[in-house]
C-alpha positions in Angstrom: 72.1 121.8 73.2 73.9 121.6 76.8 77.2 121.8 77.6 79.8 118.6 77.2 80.0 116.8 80.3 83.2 117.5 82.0 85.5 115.4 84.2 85.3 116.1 88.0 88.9 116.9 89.5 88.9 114.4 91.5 87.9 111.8 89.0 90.9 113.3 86.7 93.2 112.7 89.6 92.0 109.5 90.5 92.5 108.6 86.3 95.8 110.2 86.0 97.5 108.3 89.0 96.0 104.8 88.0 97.6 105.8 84.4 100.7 106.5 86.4 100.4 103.1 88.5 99.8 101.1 85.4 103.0 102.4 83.2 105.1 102.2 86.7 103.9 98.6 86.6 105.6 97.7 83.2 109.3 99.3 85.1 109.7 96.5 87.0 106.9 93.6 86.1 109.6 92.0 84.0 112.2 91.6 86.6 110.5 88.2 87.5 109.4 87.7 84.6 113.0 87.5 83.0 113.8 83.6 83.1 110.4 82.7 81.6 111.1 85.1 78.8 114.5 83.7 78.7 113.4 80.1 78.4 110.4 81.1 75.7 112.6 83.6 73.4 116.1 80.6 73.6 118.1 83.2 75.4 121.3 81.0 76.8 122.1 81.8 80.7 125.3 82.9 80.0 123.5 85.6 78.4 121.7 86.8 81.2 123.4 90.5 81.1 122.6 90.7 77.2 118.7 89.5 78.7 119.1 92.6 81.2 118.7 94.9 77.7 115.0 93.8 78.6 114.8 95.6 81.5 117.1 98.4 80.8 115.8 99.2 77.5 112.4 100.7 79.1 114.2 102.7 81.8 116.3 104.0 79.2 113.0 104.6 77.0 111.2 106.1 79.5 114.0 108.6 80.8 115.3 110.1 77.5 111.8 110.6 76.0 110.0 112.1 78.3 111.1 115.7 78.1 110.3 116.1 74.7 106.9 114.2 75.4 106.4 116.9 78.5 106.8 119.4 75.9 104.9 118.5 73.8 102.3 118.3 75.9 102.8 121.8 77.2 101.8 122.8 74.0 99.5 120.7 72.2 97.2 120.4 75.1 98.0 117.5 78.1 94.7 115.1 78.0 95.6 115.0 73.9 99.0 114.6 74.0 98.3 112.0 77.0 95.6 110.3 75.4 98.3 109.8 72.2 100.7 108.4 74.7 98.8 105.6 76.2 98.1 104.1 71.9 101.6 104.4 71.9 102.6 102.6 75.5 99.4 100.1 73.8 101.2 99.1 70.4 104.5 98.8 71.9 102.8 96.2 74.8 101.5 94.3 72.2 104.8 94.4 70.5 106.3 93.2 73.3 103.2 90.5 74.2 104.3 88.8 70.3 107.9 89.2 70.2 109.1 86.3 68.8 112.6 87.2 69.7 115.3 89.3 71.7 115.9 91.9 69.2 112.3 92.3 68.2 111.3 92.3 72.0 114.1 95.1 73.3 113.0 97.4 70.6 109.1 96.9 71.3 110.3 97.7 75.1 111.5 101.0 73.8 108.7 101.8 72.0 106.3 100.7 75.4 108.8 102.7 77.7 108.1 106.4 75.4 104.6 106.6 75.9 104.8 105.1 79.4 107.0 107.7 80.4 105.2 110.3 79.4 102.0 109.4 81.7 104.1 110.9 84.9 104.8 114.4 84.1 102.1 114.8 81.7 99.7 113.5 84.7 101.3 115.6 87.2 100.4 118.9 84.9 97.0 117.5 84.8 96.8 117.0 88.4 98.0 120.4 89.1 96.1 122.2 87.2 92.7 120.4 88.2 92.7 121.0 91.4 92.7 124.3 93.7 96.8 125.8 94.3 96.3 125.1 98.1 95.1 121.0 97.1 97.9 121.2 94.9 100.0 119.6 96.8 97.8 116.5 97.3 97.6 115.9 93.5 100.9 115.8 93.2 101.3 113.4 96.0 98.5 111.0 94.6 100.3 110.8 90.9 104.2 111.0 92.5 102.1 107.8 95.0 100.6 106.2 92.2 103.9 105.8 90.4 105.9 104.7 93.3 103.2 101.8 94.1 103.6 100.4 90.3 107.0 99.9 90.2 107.1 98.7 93.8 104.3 95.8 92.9 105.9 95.3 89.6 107.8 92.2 90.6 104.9 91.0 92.8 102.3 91.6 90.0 104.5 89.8 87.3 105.3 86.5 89.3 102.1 86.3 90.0 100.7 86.2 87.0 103.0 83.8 85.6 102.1 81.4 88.4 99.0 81.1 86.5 99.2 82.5 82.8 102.2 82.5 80.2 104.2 86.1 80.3 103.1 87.5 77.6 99.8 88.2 79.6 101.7 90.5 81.6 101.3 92.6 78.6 98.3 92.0 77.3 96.5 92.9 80.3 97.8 95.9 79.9 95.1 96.5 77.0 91.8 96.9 78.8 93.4 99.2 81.0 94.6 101.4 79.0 91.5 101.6 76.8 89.3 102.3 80.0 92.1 105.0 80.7 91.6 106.5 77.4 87.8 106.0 77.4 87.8 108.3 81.0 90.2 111.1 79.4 87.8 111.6 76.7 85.8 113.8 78.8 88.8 115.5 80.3 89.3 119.6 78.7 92.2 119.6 76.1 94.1 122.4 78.8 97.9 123.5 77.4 100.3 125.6 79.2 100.6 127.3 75.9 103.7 128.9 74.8 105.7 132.4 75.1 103.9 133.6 72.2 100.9 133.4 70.2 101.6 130.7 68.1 103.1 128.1 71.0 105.5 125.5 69.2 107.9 122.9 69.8 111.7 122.7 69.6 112.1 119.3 67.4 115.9 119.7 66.8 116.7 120.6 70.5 114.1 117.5 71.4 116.5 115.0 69.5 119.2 116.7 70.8 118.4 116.1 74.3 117.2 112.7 73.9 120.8 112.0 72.2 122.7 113.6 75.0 120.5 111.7 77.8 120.9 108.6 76.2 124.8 109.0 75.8 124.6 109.9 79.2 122.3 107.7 81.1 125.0 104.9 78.7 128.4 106.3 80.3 126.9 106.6 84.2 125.7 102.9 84.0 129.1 101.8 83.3 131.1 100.4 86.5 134.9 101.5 84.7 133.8 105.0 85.3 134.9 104.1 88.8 137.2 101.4 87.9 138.8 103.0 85.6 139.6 100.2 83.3 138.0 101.3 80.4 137.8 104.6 78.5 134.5 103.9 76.8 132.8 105.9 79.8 134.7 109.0 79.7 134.5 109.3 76.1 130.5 108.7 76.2 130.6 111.5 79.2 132.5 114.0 76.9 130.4 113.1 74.1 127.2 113.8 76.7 128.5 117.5 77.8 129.6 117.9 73.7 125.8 117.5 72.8 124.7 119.4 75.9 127.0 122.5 75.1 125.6 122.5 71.2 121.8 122.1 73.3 122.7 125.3 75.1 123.6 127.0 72.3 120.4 126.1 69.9 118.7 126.4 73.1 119.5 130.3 73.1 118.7 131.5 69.7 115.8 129.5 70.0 112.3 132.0 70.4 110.3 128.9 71.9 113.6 126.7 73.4 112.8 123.0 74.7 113.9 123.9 77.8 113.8 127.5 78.6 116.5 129.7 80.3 114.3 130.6 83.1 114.8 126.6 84.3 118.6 127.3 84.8 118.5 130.8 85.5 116.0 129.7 88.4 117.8 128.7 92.0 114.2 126.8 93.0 114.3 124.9 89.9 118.2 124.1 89.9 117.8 123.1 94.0 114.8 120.8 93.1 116.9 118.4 90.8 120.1 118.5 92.4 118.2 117.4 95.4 115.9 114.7 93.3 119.6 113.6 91.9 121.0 112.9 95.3 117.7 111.2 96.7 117.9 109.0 93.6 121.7 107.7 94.7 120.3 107.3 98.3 117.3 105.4 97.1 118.9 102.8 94.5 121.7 102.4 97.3 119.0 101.7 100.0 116.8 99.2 97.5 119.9 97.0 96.2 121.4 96.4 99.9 118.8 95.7 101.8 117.6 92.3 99.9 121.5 91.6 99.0 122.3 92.0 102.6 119.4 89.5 103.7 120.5 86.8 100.9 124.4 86.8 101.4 125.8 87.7 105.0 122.1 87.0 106.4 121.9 83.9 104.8 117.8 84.3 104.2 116.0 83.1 101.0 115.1 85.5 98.1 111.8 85.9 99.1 113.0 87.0 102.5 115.0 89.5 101.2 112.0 90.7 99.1 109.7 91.1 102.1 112.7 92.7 103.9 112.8 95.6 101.0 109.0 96.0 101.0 109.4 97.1 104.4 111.1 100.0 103.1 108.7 100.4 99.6 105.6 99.8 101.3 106.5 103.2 103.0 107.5 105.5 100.0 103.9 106.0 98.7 102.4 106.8 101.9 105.1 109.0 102.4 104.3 110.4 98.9 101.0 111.4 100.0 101.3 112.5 103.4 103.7 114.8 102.0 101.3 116.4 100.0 98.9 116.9 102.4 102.0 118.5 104.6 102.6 120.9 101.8 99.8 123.3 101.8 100.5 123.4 105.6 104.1 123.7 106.4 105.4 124.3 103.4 108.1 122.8 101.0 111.4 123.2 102.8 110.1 121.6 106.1 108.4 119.0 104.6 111.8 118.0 102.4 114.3 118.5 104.8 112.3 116.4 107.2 111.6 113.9 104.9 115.7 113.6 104.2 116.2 113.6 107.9 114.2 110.6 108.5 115.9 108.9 105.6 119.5 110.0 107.3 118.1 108.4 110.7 117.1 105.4 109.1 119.8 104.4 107.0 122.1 105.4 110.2 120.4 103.1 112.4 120.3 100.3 109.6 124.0 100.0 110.5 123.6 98.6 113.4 122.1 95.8 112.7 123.5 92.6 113.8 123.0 88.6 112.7 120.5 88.8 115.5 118.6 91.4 114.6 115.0 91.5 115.4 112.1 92.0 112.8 110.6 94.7 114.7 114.2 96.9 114.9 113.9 96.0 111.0 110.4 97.1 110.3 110.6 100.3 112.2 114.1 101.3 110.6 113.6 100.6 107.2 109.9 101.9 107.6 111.7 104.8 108.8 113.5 105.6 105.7 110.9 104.7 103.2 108.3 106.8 104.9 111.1 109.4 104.4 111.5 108.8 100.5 108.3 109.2 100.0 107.8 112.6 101.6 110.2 114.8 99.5 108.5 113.1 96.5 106.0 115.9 96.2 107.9 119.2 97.9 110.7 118.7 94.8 107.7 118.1 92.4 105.9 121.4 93.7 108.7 123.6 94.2 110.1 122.6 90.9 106.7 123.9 88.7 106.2 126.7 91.0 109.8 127.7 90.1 109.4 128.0 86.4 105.9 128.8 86.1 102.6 127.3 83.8 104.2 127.4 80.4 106.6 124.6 81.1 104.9 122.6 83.5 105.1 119.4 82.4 108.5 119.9 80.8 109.4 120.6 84.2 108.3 117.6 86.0 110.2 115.5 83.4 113.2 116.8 84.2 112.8 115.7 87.8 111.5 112.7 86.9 115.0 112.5 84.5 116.8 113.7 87.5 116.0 110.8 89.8 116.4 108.4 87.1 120.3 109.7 86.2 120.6 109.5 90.3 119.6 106.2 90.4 121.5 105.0 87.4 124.3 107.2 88.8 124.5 105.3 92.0 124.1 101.8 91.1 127.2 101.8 89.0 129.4 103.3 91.7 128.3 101.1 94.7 128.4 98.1 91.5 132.4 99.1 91.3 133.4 100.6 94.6 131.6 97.5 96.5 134.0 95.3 94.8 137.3 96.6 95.6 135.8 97.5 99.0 135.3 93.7 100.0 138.7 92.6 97.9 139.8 95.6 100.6 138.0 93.9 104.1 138.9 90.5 102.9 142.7 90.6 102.3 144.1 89.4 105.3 142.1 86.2 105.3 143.7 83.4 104.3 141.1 80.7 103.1 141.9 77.3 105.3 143.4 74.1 103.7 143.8 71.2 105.8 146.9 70.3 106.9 149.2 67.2 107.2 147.6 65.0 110.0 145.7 68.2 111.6 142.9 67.2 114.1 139.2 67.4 112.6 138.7 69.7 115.6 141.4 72.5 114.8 140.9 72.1 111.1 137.2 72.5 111.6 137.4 75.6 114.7 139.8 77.2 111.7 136.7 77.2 109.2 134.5 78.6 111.8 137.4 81.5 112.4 137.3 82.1 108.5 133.8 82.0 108.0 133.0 84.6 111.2 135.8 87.1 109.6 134.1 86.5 106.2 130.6 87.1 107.4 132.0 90.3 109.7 134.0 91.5 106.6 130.4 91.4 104.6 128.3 93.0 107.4 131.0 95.6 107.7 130.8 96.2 103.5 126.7 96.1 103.9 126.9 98.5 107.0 128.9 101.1 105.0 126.5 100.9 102.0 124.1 102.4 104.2 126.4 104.8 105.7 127.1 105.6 101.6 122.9 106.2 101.2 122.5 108.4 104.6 125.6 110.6 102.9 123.8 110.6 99.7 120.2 111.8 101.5 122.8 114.2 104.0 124.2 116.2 100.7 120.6 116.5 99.5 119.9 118.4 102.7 122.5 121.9 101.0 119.9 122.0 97.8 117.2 121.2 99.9 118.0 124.2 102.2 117.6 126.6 98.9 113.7 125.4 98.4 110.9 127.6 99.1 107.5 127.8 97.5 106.1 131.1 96.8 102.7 130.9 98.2 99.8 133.3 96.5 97.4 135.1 98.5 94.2 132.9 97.5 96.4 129.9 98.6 97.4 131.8 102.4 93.4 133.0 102.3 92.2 129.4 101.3 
């Protein structure tokens, strides 16, 4: 009888980033999506920030789950443990493809977001471990790539498909491909990372733990009074956050097999990878808001302008992603990152100088700029990260700097949300908003509304201009953890 046939590495990889690309997809496909749902489910307009619970609830899903996923992975084998995720990501998208209302269609989101979230790590442990230490590097850049492509086509894919089907499609095309997904793991080895023992196991009451105090968290950071500071709701959910956290640490160290091990947080590599993943993620959200905000408002472009002004930038970022990893093996991590965060710097810095006149081709090559730069410490932070802590908790690992981007990005949007605000009130106060006047010529009443509406269109170019200024200081602090990264290289990897 001959040996089981056996998945090629390159075949894995390829697998394991379409997985990636597909559950990235379901991030953002709903975005456009959202007033058909609306409409179909009687959602009222005035409701639209109770709707945004459809959006929010997978991000919030996907974030708080995935550690404890990772881990389990890391011990129960990763093509099991992945395979199990994408029947649960299935049931949950059909969930959401009958959800015959907004309660039942928010908690089917949920259930979609916890085995979606679990492809990324899970797949980046698989990638890593098929291929040889000196490709590694490439693997990761393919999965981190793959991701960054779904969520950046999300919006495209989804409008697109209701152009010619109803929305629930958007769902239930997600079926066939995550059967054939699950029909190519099958001949993928059941590899684990295994445990500090003999008898590997997983930390359940530390998992729920976690998941509480990153849900608690991710809760109180999305919250614009926690810059505002007219509400208290924000700083109780942060104290309640670091409460859980504390009682975490302290399970965590009597634990003989903890959820997440000492070594992470006893290790400077693995520390400087997610404080640098946490500032990219406030430069990145910053970056992604303004840019189609600044073409709608000041600008005055259409929507879809705006759109094809951002996918200047997003087109970039998986590119990036894998030219990175082809850097990796080469230069090594600390170049590649700090390179990568310069460019982002540069073209952020250079985004402020754009004008109402500004040309397409200063706007490609700028905002290329910076996206080609987000992409390219996508994999260094990944690498360095699992180098840092070693096999046994590498997919718990990634996770976390998967989490750590997330908890940037959430991070960010709610303080540019609240300091945006009182920044315009700030730019705007001298401007006094014309009335006509008692028997005023229509020529002095009329050059007055031109005056108003120049200082109100400087005013928002000047607000725009410093949210850019606010992401190149975001990417400019990464640069201190960044300086702390540097991959151990093994001699079969220098000899390879």
């Amino acid at each position: 009888m001959g040996r089981p046939a056996v998945l090629p590495p390159y075949a894995a990889l390829a697998l394991v980033g379409l997985g990636a690309f597909v559950t990235a997809l379901d991030q953002t496909v709903v975005v456009t999506a959202l007033p058909s749902v609306m409409l179909d489910l009687r959602i009222p307009l005035v409701e639209l920030d109770r709707a945004s619970w459809i959006v929010t609830a997978y991000l919030l899903g996907y974030t708080v789950a995935m550690p404890v996923v990772a881990r389990i992975a890391d011990v129960y084998g990763y093509s099991r443990t992945y395979k199990a995720s994408l029947v649960v990501f299935t049931v949950g998208t059909c969930l959401v493809a009958v959800s015959p209302n907004f309660e039942w269609i928010v908690g089917a989101r949920v259930v979609q977001a916890v085995g979606g979230g679990a492809t990324v790590p899970i797949g980046m442990a698989i990638a890593a471990g098929s291929l040889s230490r000196r490709q590694q590097g490439l693997a990761l850049g393919v999965v981190g790539a793959s991701a960054e492509a779904g969520s950046m086509l999300g919006p495209a894919y989804g409008g697109a498909i209701i152009e010619w089907l109803d929305w629930r499609w958007i769902f239930w095309l997600n079926v066939p491909q995550a059967a054939a997904l699950f029909l190519g793991l099958m001949w993928l080895p059941n590899r684990s990372a295994g445990g500090a023992g003999p008898s590997p196991r997983v930390d359940y009451l530390g998992g729920c733990l976690l998941v509480a105090a990153l849900l608690v968290l991710s809760l109180a950071l999305s919250r614009q009074s926690l810059f505002q500071l007219t509400s208290p709701f924000p700083f109780l959910a942060l104290a309640g956050a670091l409460g859980l956290l504390a009682v975490l640490a302290l399970l965590e160290s009597r634990t003989r097999q903890p959820l997440l091990t000492p070594v992470m947080f006893r290790s400077l590599g693995f520390v400087s990878a997610n404080a640098t993943q946490l500032l990219v993620g406030i430069s990145l959200v910053v970056a992604m808001v303004t840019v189609p905000l600044l073409a709608h408002t000041v600008m005055g472009k259409d929507p879809l302008t705006g759109a094809m002004w951002l996918l200047r930038m997003t087109a970039a970022v998986p590119v990036g992603a894998v030219v990175g990893g082809l850097l990796l093996g080469r230069v090594g991590v600390r170049p590649v990152t700090l390179a990568g965060l310069a460019m982002v710097v540069a073209g952020m810095l250079l985004a402020t100088r754009w004008d109402l006149e500004v040309s397409d081709l200063e706007l490609t090559l700028h905002l290329a700029l910076a996206g080609s730069g987000f992409g390219l410490v996508l994999t260094p932070i990944v690498a360095h990260a699992l180098d840092s802590v070693g096999e046994d908790y590498r997919a718990t690992a990634a996770s976390l700097v998967v989490v750590s981007r997330m908890l940037g990005m959430t991070l960010g949007l709610a303080a540019l949300s609240a300091w945006g605000i009182g920044h315009f009130q700030a730019l705007t106060a001298g401007l006094e908003f014309p009335i006509a006047r008692m028997d005023e010529p229509a020529a002095e009443f009329a050059a007055r509304q031109a005056e108003y509406s120049g200082q109100l269109t400087g005013a928002g170019l000047t607000l725009f201009h410093d949210f850019f200024r606010v992401s190149a200081g975001a990417a400019l602090l990464a640069i201190a953890p960044a300086l702390a990264m540097r991959r151990r290289r093994n001699r079969a990897e220098v000899e390879g």
